[in-house]
C-alpha atoms as one frame of an Amber mdcrd trajectory, in Angstrom:
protein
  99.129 201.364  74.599  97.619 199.852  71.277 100.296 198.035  68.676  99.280
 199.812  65.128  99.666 198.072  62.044  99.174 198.391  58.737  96.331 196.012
  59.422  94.468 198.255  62.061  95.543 201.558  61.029  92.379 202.494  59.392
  89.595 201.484  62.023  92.438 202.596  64.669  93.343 206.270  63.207  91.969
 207.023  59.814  88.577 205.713  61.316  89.172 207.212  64.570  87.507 210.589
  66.439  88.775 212.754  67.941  92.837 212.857  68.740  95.253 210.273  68.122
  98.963 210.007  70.023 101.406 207.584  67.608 104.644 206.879  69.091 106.285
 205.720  65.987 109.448 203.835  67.398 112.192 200.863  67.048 113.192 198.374
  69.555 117.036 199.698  69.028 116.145 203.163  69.198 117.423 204.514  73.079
 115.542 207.756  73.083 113.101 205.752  72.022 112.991 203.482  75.398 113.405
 206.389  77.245 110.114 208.121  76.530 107.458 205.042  76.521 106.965 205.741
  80.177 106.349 209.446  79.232 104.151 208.565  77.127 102.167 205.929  79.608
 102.176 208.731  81.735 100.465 211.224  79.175  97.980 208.083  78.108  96.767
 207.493  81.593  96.433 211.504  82.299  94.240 211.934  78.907  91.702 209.058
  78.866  89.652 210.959  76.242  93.112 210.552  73.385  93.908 207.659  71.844
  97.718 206.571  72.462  99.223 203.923  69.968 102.597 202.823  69.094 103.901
 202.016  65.840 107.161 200.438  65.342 109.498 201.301  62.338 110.969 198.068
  61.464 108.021 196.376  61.081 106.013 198.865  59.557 107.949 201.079  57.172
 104.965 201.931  54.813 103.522 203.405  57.940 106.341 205.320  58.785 106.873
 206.597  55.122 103.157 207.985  55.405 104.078 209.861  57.838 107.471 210.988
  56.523 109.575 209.629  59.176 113.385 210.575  59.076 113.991 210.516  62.916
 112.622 208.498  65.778 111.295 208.886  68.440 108.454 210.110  66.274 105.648
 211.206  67.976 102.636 211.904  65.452  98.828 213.444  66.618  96.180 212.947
  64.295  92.772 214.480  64.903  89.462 212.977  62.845  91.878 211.550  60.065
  94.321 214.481  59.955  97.859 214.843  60.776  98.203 217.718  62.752 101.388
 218.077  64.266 104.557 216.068  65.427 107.105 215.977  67.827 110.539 214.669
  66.713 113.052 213.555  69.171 113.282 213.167  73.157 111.558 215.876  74.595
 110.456 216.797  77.776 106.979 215.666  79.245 105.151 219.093  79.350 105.879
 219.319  75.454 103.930 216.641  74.043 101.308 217.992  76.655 101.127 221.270
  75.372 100.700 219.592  72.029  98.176 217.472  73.362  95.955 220.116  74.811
  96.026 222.034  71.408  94.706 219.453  69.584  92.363 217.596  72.054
């Protein structure tokens, strides 16, 4: 899964067609750790999407753009806009759903 960065974000998502995935995460976060492989999973089942990760600590103007108050913070942007989120652990089939919507 691509590391985003303040330094990539543009050519990465605002650049980007199409839908975006962000996993917007912190290395302390539990919940967090718990759905990376869920996410892996929903990245190797949608080669068309984009899947990146951005983590929290080291990137807090990115998660201020997109208004982060809880992690995990799951963020889909389609051709530069922010569609939807999903905030929390959740179950597999919902970020799929979401996925599918947007794709």
């Amino acid at each position: 899964m691509l590391n985003i960065t303040k330094d990539n974000f543009k050519k990465e998502v605002e650049e980007a067609e199409g839908l975006v995935v962000i996993d917007l995460w912190a290395e302390w976060c539990g919940p967090c750790r718990m759905l990376a492989p869920t996410l892996d999973e929903l990245e190797a089942e949608y080669p068309e999407v984009k899947f990146g990760k951005i983590n929290v600590d080291n990137e807090p103007e990115l998660a201020r753009l997109f208004k982060v108050q809880s992690i995990p913070f799951v963020a889909l942007v389609k051709d530069n806009v922010f569609v939807d989120m999903s905030v929390g652990y959740v179950p597999k089939a919902s970020i799929s759903r979401l996925i599918v919507k947007y794709r």
